[in-house]
C-alpha positions in Angstrom: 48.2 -19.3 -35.7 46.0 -16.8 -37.0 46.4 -15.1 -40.6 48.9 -12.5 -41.4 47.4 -9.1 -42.7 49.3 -9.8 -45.8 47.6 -12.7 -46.1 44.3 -11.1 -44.9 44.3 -8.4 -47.5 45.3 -11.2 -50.1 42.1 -12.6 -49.2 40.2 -9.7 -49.2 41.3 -8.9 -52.8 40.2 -12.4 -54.2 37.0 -12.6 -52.4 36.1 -9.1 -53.3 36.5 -9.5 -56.8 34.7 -12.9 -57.0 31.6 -11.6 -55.2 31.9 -8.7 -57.6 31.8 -10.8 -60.5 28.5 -12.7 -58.7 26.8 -9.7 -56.9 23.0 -9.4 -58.6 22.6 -6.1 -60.5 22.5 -3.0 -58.3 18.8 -2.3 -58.2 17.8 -5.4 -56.4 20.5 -5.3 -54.2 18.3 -3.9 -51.2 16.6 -7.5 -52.0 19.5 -9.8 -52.3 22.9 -9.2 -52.0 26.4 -11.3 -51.4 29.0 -10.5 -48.3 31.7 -12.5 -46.9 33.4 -12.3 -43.5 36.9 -13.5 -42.4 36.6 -15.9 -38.8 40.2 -17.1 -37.7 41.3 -19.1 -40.0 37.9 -19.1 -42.0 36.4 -17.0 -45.5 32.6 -17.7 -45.3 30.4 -16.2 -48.0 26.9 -15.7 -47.2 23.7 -14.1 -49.0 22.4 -10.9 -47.3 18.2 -10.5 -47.5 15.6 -8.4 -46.0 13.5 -10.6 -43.2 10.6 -12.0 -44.6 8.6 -10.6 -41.6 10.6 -7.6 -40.8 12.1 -6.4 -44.2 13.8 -3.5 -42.5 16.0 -6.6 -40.5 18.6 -7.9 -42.8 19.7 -12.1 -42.5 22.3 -14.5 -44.0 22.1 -17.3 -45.5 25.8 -19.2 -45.8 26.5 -20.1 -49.1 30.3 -21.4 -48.8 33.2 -21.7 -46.2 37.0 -22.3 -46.9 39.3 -23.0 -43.7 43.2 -22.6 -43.8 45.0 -25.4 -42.6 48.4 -24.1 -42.6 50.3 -27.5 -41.8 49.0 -28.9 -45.1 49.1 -25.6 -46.7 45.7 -26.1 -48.1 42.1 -25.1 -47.8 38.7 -27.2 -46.7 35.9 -26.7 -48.5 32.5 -26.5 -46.9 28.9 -25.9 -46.8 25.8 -25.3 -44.6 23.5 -28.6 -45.0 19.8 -28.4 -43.8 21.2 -28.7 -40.7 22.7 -26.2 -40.2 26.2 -27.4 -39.7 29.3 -27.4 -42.1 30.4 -29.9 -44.1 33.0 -31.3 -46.4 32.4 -30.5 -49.6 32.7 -34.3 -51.8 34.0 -34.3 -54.5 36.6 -31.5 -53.4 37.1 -31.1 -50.0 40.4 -29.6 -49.9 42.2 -27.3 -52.5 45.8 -25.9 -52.5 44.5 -22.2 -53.0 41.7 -19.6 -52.0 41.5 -19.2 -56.1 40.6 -23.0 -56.2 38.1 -22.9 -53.7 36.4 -19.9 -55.1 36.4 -21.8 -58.6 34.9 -24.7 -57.1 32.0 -22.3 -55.5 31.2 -20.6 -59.0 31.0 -23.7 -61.3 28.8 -25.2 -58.3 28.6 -28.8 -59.7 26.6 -30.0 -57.6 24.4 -27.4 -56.3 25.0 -27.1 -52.7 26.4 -23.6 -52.8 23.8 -21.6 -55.0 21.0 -23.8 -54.8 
């Protein structure tokens, strides 16, 4: 079952303003920026940069991924390994809210979100 649009512009809200709160100062911006996109039942929140050999072409980079499981009313943690595939994220991979998850990205314990 997909989201709701309540729940959708919930999300927008939180993720918004936590990105806000992250985003690097304007001026660099065209160099590195944050974004987030909403897939089914997913948040992901990516880095936006210029192409290294095309700057005009702009690429992500996944930083973090939270996925609604509605019958546990909870939320999975990921994030993109070398790989390229999601994982669980250990210590925490489930939370009870969006909030959580996003509090779990900032602090970063362990560095597999921001590097």
């Amino acid at each position: 079952m997909a989201l709701s649009e309540f729940e959708i512009e919930r999300i927008k809200a939180l993720v918004e303003e936590f990105l806000e709160r992250r985003r690097p100062p304007v001026e660099i911006r065209d160099k590195l920026d944050l974004a987030y996109r909403i897939e089914g039942q997913s948040v992901v929140l990516f880095e936006v940069r210029p192409r290294y050999d095309n700057p005009k072409e702009k690429i992500e980079f996944a930083v973090a991924k939270a996925t609604y499981v509605r019958k546990s009313d909870s939320w999975k943690i990921l994030w993109q390994r070398a790989d390229l595939r999601w994982h669980g994220y250990e210590p925490h991979p489930e939370v009870d809210s969006l909030e959580k998850f996003l509090e779990v990205v900032d602090k970063d314990q362990y560095h597999c979100f921001w590097g």
